[in-house]
C-alpha positions in Angstrom: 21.1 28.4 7.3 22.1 30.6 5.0 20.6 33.6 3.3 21.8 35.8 0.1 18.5 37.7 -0.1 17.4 35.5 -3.1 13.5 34.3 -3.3 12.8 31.2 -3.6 9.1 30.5 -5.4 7.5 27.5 -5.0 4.0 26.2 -5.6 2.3 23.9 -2.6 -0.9 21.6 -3.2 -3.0 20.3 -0.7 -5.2 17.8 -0.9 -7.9 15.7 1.3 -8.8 17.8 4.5 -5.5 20.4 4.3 -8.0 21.3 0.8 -11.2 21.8 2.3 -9.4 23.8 5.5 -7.7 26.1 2.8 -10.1 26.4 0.3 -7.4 26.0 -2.5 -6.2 23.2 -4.4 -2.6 24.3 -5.0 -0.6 28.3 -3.2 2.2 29.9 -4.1 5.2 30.9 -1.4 7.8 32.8 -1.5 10.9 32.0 0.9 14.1 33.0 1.1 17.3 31.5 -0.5 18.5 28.2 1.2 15.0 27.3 2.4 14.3 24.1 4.1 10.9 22.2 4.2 10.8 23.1 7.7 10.5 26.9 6.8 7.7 26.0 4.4 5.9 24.1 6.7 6.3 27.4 9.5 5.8 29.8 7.1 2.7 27.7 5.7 0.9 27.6 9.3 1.7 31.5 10.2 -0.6 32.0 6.7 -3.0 29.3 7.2 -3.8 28.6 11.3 -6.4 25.7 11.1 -3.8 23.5 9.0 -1.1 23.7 12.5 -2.6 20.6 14.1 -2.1 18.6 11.0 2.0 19.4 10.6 3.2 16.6 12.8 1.3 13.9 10.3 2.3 15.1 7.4 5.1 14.6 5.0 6.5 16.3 1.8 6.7 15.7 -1.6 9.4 17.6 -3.5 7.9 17.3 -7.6 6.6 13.8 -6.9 9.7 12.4 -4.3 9.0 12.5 -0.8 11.7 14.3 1.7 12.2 15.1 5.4 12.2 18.7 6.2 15.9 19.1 6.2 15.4 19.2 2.0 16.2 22.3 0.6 13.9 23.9 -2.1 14.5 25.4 -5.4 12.8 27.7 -7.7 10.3 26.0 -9.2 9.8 23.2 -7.0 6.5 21.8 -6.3 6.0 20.3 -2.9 3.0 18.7 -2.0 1.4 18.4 1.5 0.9 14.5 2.2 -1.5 13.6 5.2 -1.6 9.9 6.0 -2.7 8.1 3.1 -6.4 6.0 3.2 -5.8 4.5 -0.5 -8.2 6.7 -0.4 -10.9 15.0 -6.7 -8.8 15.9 -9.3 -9.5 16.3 -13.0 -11.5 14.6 -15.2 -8.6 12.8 -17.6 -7.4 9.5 -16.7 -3.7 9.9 -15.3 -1.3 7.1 -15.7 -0.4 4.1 -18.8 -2.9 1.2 -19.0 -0.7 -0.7 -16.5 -1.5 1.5 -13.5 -3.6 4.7 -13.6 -6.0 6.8 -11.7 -9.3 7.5 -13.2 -12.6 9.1 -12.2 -14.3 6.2 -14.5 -15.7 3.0 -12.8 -12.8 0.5 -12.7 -13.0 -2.8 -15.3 -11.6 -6.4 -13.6 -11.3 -8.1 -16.8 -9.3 -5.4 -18.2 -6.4 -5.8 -15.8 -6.7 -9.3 -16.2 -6.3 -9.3 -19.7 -3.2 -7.1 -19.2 -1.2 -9.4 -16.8 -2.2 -12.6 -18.1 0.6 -14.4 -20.4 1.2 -17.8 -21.4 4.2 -18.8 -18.7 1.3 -17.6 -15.9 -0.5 -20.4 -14.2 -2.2 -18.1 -11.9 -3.6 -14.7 -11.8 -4.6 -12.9 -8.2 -7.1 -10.1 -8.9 -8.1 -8.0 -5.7 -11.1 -5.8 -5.5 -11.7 -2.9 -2.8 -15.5 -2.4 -2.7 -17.4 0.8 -0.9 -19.3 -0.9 2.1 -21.9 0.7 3.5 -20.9 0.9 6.9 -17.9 2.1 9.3 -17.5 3.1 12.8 -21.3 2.1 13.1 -22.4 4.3 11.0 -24.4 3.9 8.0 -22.1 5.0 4.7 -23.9 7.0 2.0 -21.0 7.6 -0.4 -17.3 8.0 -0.4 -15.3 10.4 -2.2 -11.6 9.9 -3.0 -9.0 12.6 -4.0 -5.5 12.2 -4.6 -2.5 13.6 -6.2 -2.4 11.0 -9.9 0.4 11.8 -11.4 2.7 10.9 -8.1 0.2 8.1 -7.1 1.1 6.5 -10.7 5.0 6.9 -10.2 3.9 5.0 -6.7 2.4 2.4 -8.2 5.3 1.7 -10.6 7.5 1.9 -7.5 5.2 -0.9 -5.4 5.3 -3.1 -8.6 9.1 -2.6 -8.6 9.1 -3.9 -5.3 7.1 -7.1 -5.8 9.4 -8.1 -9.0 12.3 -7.8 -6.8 10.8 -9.9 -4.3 8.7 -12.5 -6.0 8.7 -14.5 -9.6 6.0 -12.7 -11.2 5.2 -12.6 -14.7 3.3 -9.2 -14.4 1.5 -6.8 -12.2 -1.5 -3.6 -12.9 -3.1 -1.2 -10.9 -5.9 1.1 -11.0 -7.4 3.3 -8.2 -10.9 5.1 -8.9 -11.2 9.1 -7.6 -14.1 10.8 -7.2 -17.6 10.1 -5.6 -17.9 6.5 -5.0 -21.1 4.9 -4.4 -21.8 1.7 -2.3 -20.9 -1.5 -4.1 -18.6 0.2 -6.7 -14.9 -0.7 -6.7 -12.7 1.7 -5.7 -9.2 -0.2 -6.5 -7.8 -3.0 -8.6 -4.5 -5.0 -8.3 -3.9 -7.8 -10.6 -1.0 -10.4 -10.4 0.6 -13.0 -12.8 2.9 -15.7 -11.9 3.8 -19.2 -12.7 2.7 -20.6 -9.4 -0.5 -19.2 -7.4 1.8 -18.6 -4.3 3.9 -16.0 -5.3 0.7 -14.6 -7.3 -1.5 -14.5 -3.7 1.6 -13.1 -1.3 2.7 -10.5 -3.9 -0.6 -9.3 -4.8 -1.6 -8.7 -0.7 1.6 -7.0 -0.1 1.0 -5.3 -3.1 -2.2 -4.1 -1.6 -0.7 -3.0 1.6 2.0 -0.7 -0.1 -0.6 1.0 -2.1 -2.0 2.2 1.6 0.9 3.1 3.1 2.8 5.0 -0.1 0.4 6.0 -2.8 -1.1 9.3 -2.5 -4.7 8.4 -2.3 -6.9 10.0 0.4 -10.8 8.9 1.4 -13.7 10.5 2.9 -17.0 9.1 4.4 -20.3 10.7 3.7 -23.1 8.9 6.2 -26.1 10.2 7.6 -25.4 13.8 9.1 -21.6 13.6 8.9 -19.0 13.3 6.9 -15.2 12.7 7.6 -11.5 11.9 6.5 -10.6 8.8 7.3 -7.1 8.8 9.0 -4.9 6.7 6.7 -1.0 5.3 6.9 1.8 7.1 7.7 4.2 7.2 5.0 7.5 6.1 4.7 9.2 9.9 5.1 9.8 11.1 8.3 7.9 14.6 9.2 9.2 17.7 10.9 8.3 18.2 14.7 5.3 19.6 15.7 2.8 19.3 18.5 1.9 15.7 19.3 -2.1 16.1 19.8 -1.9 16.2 16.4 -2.2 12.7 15.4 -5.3 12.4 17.6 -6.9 15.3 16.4 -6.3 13.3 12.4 -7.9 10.7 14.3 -11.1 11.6 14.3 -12.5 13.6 10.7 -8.9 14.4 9.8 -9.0 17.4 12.2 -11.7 18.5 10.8 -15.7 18.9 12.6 -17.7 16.5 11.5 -20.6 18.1 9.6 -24.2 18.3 10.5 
């Protein structure tokens, strides 16, 4: 690597159990010129020890694009720290266009519905994720979501690109609720048009399953004397190296104790 003795500055959120470990939505760091991800991530640990079991689950986002930790940084740049996604809180504002968006407001079918449907569309798959009220055998009080919006709506254009270039569809809207989620309410909502109800059903479930593996969405389970992270996907970037018992400390509350 090389060095000039320039500083690099660069602003780092956190989100899910890296938030409640640090106690900070969003640091600042300064490294030196020519800066990888991988000095970021080392530098990150030395300042914040409790976060080191998590680094070989989690990727980077470089202002909204994920990278491997060969990418070098610039001033300015704001990387995000990506556990494994749950598909699953930030502010109160909607984030995102009608067609997708994250929102801290209870989610309407009949809207996204309303949006996809056209005239050439003989068939319209609409999927609901509900809170349950159990997991693991336990009893579930609540859940609460977090995630980063504005990168989870860039996602959800991206999985929507996908399904076009896969499928006929005539259209395609998401919207994923943040915040504390009570049992019975819907947390997200994918809706698919297309002539023929085939392509409508296969593109809307794999539209589903990309929305847990790429979109920045994170989830944790309140029950009865507990409460946890739930270990999500892996996403599609590859992360630095780091210990290995990290994966199955994520495993259980995100590496985090479950509280009493």
């Amino acid at each position: 690597m090389r060095y000039t003795g320039c500083v690099v500055k660069v602003s780092v959120r956190l989100f899910a159990a890296l938030h409640d470990l640090v106690g900070q939505r969003e640091v600042d760091l300064e490294l030196v010129d020519g800066a990888t991800i991988g000095d970021l991530r080392d530098q990150l640990a030395k300042r914040y020890p409790a976060v080191v079991p998590f680094m070989s689950t989690l990727v980077c986002a470089v202002n909204e694009d994920y990278v491997t930790g060969e990418h070098r940084l610039s001033p300015g740049d704001q990387v995000a720290l990506i556990p494994p996604v749950s598909g699953g809180s930030a502010g109160g504002a909607d984030t995102g266009e009608d067609q997708f968006r994250v929102t801290e407001k209870p989610l309407d079918p009949q809207r996204l519905v309303d949006l996809v449907r056209r005239d050439e569309a003989g068939a319209v798959a609409l999927f609901y994720g509900v809170v349950r009220n159990n997991s693991r055998g336990r009893r579930v009080l609540y859940l609460e979501y977090d995630a980063y919006p504005s990168m989870a709506v860039k996602k959800m254009r991206e999985v929507a690109a996908e399904l076009r270039s896969r499928w006929e569809i005539t259209d395609v809207a998401i919207s994923h609720r943040i915040g504390r989620l009570e049992v019975g309410e819907t947390s997200l909502l994918v809706a698919v048009s297309a002539p023929h109800r085939r392509e409508a059903f296969e593109a809307c479930h794999h539209a589903v399953d990309r929305i847990k593996e790429i979109v920045p969405v994170w989830k944790k389970e309140v029950w009865e004397g507990g409460e946890t992270w739930v270990e999500g996907h892996p996403v599609g970037a590859e992360p630095a190296g780091a210990p290995g018992s990290a994966r199955e400390a994520l495993q259980e509350g995100a590496g985090l104790p479950e509280k009493k």
